[in-house]
Structure formats: C-alpha cells, structure tokens
N, C-alpha and C positions, 0 to 999 in steps of 0.2 A: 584715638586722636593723638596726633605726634607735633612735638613742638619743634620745628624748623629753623636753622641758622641761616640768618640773611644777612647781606652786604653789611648794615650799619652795631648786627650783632657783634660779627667780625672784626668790625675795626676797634668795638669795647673790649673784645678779649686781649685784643694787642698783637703786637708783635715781638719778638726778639730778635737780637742784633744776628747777623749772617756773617760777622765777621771769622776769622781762624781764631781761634783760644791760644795764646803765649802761653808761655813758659808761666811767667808773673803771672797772669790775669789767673792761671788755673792755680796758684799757688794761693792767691790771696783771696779766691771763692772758698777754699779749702779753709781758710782762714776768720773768713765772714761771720758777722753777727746778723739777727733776723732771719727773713725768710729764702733761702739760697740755692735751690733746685726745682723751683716751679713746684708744677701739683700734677698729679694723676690720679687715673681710674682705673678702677678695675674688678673682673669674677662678679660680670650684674648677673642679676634674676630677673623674674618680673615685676619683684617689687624692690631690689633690695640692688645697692652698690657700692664696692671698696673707696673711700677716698683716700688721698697720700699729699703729704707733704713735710718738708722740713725745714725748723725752724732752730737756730741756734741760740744759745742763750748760757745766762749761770744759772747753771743746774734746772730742774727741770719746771718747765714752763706749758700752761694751761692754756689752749688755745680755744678757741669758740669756733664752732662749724655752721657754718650758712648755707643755706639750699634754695634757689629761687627757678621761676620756669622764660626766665627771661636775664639776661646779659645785662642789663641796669641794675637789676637784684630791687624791683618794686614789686614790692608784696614778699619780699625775700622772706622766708623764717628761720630762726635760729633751730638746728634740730640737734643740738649738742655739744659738748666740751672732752677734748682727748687732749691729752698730754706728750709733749716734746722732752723726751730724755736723753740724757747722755751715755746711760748706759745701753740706750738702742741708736746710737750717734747721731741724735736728737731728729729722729722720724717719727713722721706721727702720724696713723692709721687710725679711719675711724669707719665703720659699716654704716651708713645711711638706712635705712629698714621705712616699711610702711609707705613705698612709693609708689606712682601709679606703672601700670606695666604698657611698655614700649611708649614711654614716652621722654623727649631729652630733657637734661636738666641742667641747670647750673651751680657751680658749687668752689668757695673760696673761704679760707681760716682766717681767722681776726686776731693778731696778739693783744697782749694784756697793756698793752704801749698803746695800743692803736693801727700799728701796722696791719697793712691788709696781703695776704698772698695776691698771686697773679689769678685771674679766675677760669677755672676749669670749666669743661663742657662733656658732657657724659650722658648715658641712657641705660632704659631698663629696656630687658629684652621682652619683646611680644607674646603676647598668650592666643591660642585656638588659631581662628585660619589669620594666615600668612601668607603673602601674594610676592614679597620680594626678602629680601637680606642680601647687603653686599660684606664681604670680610676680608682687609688688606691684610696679607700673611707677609711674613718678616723674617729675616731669620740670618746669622753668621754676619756680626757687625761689628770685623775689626776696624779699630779708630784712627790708628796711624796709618793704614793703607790708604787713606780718603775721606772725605767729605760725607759726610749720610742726608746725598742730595735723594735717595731714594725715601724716607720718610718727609724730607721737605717737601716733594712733590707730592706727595698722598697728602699735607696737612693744606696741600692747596684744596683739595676737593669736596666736595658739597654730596657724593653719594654715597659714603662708607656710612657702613652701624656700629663694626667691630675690628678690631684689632688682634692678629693673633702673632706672638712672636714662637717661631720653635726651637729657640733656641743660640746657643753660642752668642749672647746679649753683651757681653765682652768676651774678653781672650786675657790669658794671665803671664805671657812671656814675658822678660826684661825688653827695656829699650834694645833697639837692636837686633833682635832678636826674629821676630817674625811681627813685622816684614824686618827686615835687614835695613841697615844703617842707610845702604841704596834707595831700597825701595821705598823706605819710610817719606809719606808727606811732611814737609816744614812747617810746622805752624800747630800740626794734631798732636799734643803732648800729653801723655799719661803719665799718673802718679800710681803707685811708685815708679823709682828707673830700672829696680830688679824686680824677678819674677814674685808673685805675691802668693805669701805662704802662711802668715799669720793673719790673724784679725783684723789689725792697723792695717794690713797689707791691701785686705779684700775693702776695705772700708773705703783706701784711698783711691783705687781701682774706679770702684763705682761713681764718686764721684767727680772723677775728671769725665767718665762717659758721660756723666750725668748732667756734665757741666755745658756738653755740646748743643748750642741751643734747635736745632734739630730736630733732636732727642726728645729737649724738654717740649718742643711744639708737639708733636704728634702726641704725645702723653696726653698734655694740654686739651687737646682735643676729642678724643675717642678715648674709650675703653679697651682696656689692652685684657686678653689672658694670654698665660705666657705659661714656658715649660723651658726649666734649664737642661743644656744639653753637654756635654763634655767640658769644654772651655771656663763654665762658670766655677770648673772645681780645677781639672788640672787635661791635659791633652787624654783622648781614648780613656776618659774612666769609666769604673765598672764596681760590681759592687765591694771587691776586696784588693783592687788597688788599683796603678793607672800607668800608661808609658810614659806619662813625665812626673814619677810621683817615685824621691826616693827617700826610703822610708829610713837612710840610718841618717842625713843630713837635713830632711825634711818633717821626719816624725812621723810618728800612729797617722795610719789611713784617718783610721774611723773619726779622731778628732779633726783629719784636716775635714772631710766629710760635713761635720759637725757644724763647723768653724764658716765654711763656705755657703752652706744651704742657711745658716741664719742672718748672715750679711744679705746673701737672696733676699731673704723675705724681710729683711728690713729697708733695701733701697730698692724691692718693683713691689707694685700695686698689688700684691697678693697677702692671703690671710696667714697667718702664724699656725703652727701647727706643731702637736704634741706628739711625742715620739711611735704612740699606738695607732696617729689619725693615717687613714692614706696619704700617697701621692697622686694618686689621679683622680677627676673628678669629671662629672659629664653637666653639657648647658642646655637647655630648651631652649628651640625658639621657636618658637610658638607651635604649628603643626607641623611646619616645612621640615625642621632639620633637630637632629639631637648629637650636638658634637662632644664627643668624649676627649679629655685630653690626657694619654698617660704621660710614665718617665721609664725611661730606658736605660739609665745609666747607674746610677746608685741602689736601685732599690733591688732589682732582682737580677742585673746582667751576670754571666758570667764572665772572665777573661776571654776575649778575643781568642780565637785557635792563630797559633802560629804556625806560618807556612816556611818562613825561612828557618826553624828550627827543626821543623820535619824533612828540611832538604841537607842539612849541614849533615856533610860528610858522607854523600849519598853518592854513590857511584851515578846509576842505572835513575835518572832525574824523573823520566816517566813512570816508573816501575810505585819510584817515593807519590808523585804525584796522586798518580790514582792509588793507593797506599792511606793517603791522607783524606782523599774524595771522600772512601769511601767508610773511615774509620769516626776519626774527630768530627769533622767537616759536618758530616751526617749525624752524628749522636743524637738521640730526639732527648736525652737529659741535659740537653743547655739549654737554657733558657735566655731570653730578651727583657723580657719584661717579669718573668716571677709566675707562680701557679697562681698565687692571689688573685693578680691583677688579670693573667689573660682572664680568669674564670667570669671574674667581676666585668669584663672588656665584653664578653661573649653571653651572658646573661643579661647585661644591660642591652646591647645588639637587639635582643629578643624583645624586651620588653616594648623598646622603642617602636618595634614594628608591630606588635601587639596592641601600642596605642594609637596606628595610624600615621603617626610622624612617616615625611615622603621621604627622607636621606637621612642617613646615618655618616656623620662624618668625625671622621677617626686625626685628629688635629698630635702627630709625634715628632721625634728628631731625626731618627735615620731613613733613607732611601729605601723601599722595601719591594722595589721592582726587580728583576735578577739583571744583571750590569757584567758582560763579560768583554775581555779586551780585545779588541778587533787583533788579525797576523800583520795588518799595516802598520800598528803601533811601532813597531821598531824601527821603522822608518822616519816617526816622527821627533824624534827625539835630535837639538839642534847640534851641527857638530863637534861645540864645545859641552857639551854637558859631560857633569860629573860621569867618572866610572860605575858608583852605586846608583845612578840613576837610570845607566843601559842596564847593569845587570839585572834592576829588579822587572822593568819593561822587559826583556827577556826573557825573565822568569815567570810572570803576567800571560805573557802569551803564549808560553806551554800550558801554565796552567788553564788557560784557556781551550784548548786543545782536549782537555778531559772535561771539561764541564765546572772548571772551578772558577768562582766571580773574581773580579777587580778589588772590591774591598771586602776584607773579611771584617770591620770593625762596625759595617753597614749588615740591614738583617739579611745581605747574602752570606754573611756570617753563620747566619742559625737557622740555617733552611726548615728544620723542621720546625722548631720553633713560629716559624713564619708559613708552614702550611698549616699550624694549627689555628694558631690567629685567626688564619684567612679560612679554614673550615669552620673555624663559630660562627663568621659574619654569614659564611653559607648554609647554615643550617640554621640560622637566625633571618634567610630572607631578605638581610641587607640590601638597601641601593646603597654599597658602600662608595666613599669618597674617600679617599685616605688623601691626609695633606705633611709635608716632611720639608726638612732642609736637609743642613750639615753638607750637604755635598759641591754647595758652594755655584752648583751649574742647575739647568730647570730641565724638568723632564715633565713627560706625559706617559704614562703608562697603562695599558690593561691587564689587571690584576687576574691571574688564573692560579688555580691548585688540579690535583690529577683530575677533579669531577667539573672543570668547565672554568666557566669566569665566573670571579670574584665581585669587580668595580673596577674604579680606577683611581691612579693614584697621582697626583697635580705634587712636583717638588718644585719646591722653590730656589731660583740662586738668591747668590749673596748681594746684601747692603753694600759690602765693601769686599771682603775675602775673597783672591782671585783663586780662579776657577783652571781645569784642565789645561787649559790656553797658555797660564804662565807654567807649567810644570813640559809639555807640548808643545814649544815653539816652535816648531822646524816644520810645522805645517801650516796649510790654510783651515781655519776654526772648520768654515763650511764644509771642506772635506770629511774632518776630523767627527763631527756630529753625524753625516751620513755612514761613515765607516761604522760609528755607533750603534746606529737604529739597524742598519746593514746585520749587524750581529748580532743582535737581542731581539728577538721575535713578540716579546709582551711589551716593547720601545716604541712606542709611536710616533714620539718629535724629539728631540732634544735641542738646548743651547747649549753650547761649553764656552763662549766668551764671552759674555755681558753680563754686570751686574744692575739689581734691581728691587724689583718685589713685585708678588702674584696679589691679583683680588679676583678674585671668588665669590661668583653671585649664585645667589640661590632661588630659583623660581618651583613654581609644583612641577611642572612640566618638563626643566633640564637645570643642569648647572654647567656656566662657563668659569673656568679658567683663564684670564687674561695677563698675560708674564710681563710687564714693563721694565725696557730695559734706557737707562740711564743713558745720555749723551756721553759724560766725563764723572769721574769720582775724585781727577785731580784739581779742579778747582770748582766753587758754590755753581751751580747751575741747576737747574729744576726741568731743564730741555730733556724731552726724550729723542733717542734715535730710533725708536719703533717698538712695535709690540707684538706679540701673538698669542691668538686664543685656541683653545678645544675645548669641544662641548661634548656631553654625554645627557642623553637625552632618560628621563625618571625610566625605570624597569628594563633599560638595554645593557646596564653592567659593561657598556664597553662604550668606546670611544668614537664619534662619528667617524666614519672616513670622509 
C-alpha cells in the first residue's frame, strides 16, 4: 500500500517564492539564523531514508525529527534527535530506519525554539513484484545560465518515485567566467565571485544553489540519489588532477579532492563516508529494476589521453592520427572507473539477474555511446568564431576520418575500458539501461561490443548548460543532430538544442525514456516546447525502430 499526495496535501507542503535571487537576498540567506535551505531526501531502501536539513544557530543545536504518513503530521511520531553544527556548516542529516517499504512519507525538524522546518515528502522503495517505477534524471545545472524551470516542472508532477541527478549539480568558475559576463542571466548570482578552491569557497558555492527555490522544491518533494561528476570538484577531473586544477596556485590535488567531496556530502542528501567505504552503490526496487550508481572521476579515472599533444609538432597529421588511435587511445590499462569498481559493477550485474530482477540500470556521468564528428562540421562553425575553435573542428574531423570520437574525456576516451564494462553486463545477461549526462545534449543509443548488443543507453541534456548549439551556430540544430546520427551507427535520436530533463519509467515489459524540453531558461516558466520518447521493450537490448 502507497500513501499518495493529493491537491490539499500540496497546498500544506507549501510553496516557495519563483522570484530571481539578488545579490542581497542571496547574501543575507548566507547570513540567516534558523532553518535556511529547506529539507531533502535521499539513498531510500525499503525500509530506510536519508533526511537533510539546515539549521543555523550558536554553536551546535539539537534538532528533533518527525515522521508522519500524512502532510498534517496527525498521528506524526517523533523518530529522533540529530544535531546542526558548525563545524559541518550547521547541516543535519539523520537515516530514518524501520520504515514500511514503498510507501511515502513525510518528514520535518523541530528546533529547540520551537521553529519548525518547511516539510518534506519522501518514500521507501518497493519490495518483490513491481508493476511501475517512474525516475526524473537531472543532470549539468549551471545557475547563472538560467532558471531551473526544468526541476520546477517535474515538482509540478503527481507521477515521479525517484529522483536521479548525474551529475555537475553545480559548476565552480568565477563570475564571469562561464557563462561570460554576456551570457550570464541577471538576477542568478553565485557566491563566491571567484572560482571556489577552499572550503568557505565550496561551502558558499552550494548555498547560493541551494538557495534557488526550485532546487529547494524538487528536493522538497522526491527523493534524490545523486553522483558528483567533474564540476562539483574542478572542470575534466580525474583521479590525479584536473584541466582547471593548478596545483602551484591552487594546492595538493588530493586535499582539494578532499575538501570538495566533504562539502558534497554535507550539502546533498547523501551519507558520510569513511575513507576505506566505496563510492558506488546499487538500489532495488523491488523485482523490476536494480540501479547501480558508480563515480567516474576521482576514484579510479585515469587522465584524459591528449590528442593536441600527440599532434604538436606533427608534420604528416594522419600518419600522428592513426599513431595515436592505435597507441594511447587503445591502451586496455586505462581505466574509467578502477578494477574495484568495474568488478564490483559486473558481479553485482550477475547477481541481479540471478535474483530475477527484469533491468539492470547502470545510473553514471559520462556519455558512453561512441560519438564521432560528422565532415559537415566544418561547415558549421559561425563566421565569426574564434581561430582555436576552427582549428580544433578541423582537427575533430580528421580525427574522425580514423575512427577517433569527439570527446576523449567521455568513455569514447577508454574504449577498452568501456568494452569491458559493457562485456560484464553481457556475460551477466543484463537487460542493461544505462542512464548519463555531462554532455549537456540527449541521446538514445544501442549499446554494442564486438559479440552483439549490449542495451541501451537514455543521456540526458542539461537543466541549464548549453549544449552543441551554442558552440555550432552557423547551423540549423535539425541539421546538425541528423548529420549526427548520420555518422554514428549505435546513435539512434539525438537533441543538440534544448535544455531539460529525461523520466524514465520502468514497466516488466519495456522501459521509456521521455526527454522534456523546456520552453525558455531565460525567464521562470514551467511551459514545455515538446518532448520525445524511445522505448526498448525487456530482453531486445536495443531500441524500438
């Protein structure tokens, strides 16, 4: 039995304001005493759920936690007391335990004043047969670009269970920066105004995102699991440093590392974890599906192979080209994810199918379809763009020409790497689904290695981060995605100009993908301009036509 949110539940939860955030307003939330970032959930079980909130105070403060199966909170029970401290910039996490499984709940902190937080709404995940599961995936949601009218229109919805974000949950450039002084909306102000490299930095970071009320709705509502992906630490990082990470003016990788992953898990809904525990973890629901969530970036990556350095100073461009295909490019000793992980990734695979679970869905950050640059690219490029912008598009589409992808810092970077993966989930029987962002645009993909197909793989674009489109103006989008698919044979749809967010339902029978794209991200609106789905129907490992 599952407790359901109705109209008058809704209106007890509340709303918050849809106004733009100042300058001042986000200055003086920064500044606030009591309860000052809403509440979240998050990493349920079937009996068991993260709760979050924070509360400002002197020094550290005792909060009481409430759990009730209704939005009045009659019959509410107290299931415990966590503490708001300053030395975790007074957040407070506390695991709910002993709950019934798949069903929602509600949940709000009490201070010792009297104050009450705003009240949450959250669920445990189902046990044995499962007939539905919907899941809003999220992912690359810079704040000065826009609005994040894409989670405002999911908090409008009545059919979501779960919440998955992959990643780039903020971004860490100065004002300015990216986006550019231009590009930046009026009104979307982050703290700090330089790039955030210390602890205060990351601290203040979060919560001006955090401040965005949006943000706090969708938290508010659903249960998030989430997986930081580049931007939560510094641009392309990896396990032993990053391309916007420098270490004589910036410091030791491993403390910035450090420094960054504990601000993480002090401002999203996730558990604390000791230096020996993993990073990635896997969820049941119930029979349907067992979604695993790794990290790609700190724990086992290696550096990116670089392609402009394998060409510097290269007479004979082709010769360096396939030189590099067949050298670096290829090496089966790089690794994505780490031996730990893939093993643990490929073993768990097995089990799942062992237990009868109908989908195995593999919840990461990077792209992991193979993505190569169409010969029209050159063409598309506007006729004012930068000089380094022709030349590396020209450089793209020789490489192209041999067999090398568009991004190496996506898993077309670690080819082998990425046919091993995808050999576990095949020698594990997988109905795999694999779900990704980071690439800012949506794809559909049918996932193959040399022995056939794999699954498929649902990416997600971006909340706010534009996409192909602004890098590609000198074309029309439409073009631009057919010349795409045009050239990638495992490419079965693409978007390269709208931002949004995918939901992901899960039946015994198929699973859709539905990509919703946004009207506008320059001013509040919750209008969509349209949508599109693909389905893969259980035991076809590929994609309808």
């Amino acid at each position: 039995m599952t407790t359901s949110l109705n109209r008058r539940q809704l209106i007890q939860l509340g709303t918050f304001g849809l106004g733009a955030m100042s300058a001042s307003a986000s200055a003086s939330i920064a500044r606030a005493q009591g309860f000052t970032h809403g509440v979240a959930s998050g990493e349920p079980s079937q009996n068991s759920i993260l709760l979050w909130t924070r509360f400002v105070g002197d020094g550290d403060i005792k909060l009481t936690v409430e759990m009730s199966k209704n939005a009045a909170f009659e019959g509410a029970n107290i299931i415990g007391e966590v503490t708001a401290s300053p030395s975790r910039d007074h957040i407070a996490k506390f695991v709910a335990t002993d709950l019934l499984e798949n069903h929602w709940y509600f949940f709000r902190f009490i201070a010792p004043d009297g104050a009450i937080s705003a009240i949450g709404r959250t669920r445990t995940l189902p046990q044995g047969p499962t007939a539905k599961f919907n899941i809003g995936v999220f992912g690359c949601s810079n704040m000065p670009f826009g609005y994040f009218n894409a989670y405002a229109h999911a908090a409008t919805r009545q059919d979501l269970d779960l919440t998955i974000h992959t990643g780039d949950y903020l971004y860490e450039y100065p004002v300015g920066t990216y986006p550019s002084e231009k590009q930046a909306l009026a009104g979307r102000v982050i703290d700090p105004g330089h790039e955030i490299v210390q602890l205060a930095d990351y601290r203040l970071r979060y919560a001006a995102y955090r401040s965005d009320p949006d943000l706090q709705r969708i938290h508010q509502l659903y249960p998030m699991i989430s997986m930081w992906d580049d931007h939560e630490f510094t641009n392309d990082a990896h396990m032993t440093g990053a391309q916007n990470h420098q270490p004589k003016t910036e410091g030791d990788w491993n403390v910035c590392k450090r420094v960054a992953e504990q601000v993480y898990r002090e401002w999203m809904p996730v558990q604390d974890r000791a230096d020996a525990d993993p990073l990635w973890s896997a969820y049941q629901i119930g029979d349907l599906a067992t979604l695993f969530m790794t990290e790609s970036r700190i724990g086992g990556r290696d550096e990116p192979a670089d392609l402009a350095a394998a060409l510097q100073g290269q007479e004979n461009l082709q010769k360096a080209l396939e030189s590099f295909r067949d050298t670096t490019w290829q090496d089966p000793a790089r690794q994505m994810l780490g031996f730990a992980q893939e093993t643990w990734l490929s073993n768990s695979m097995r089990q799942s199918r062992a237990a009868g679970t109908k989908w195995q869905v593999w919840g990461q950050q990077c792209v992991m379809g193979e993505l190569r640059l169409p010969q029209d690219a050159v063409n598309w490029l506007a006729s004012d763009a930068p000089a380094f912008a022709k030349s590396r598009i020209a450089i793209g589409a020789l490489a192209s020409q041999v067999g090398l992808p568009i991004n190496l810092d996506s898993w077309d970077g670690y080819p082998m790497a990425r046919e091993r993966a995808l050999t576990g989930a095949q020698e594990a029987d997988a109905d795999l689904i694999v779900l990704s962002g980071d690439s800012h645009n949506g794809w559909a993909f049918n996932l193959e290695t040399s022995n056939g197909a794999v699954g498929v793989e649902f990416g997600g674009h971006s909340v706010t981060s534009p996409g192909l489109e602004s890098y590609l103006s000198g074309t029309d989008p439409q073009t631009m995605a057919r010349a795409v698919q045009d050239t990638n044979g495992q490419l079965q749809w693409c978007d390269t100009s709208n931002r949004g967010y995918m939901t992901v339902s899960l039946t015994p029978d198929k699973a859709i993908s539905t990509w919703h794209f946004l009207d506008t991200i320059r001013s509040k609106s919750t209008a969509l301009k349209g949508s599109e789905s693909r389905t893969v129907l259980h035991g076809q490992r590929s994609l309808m036509a």
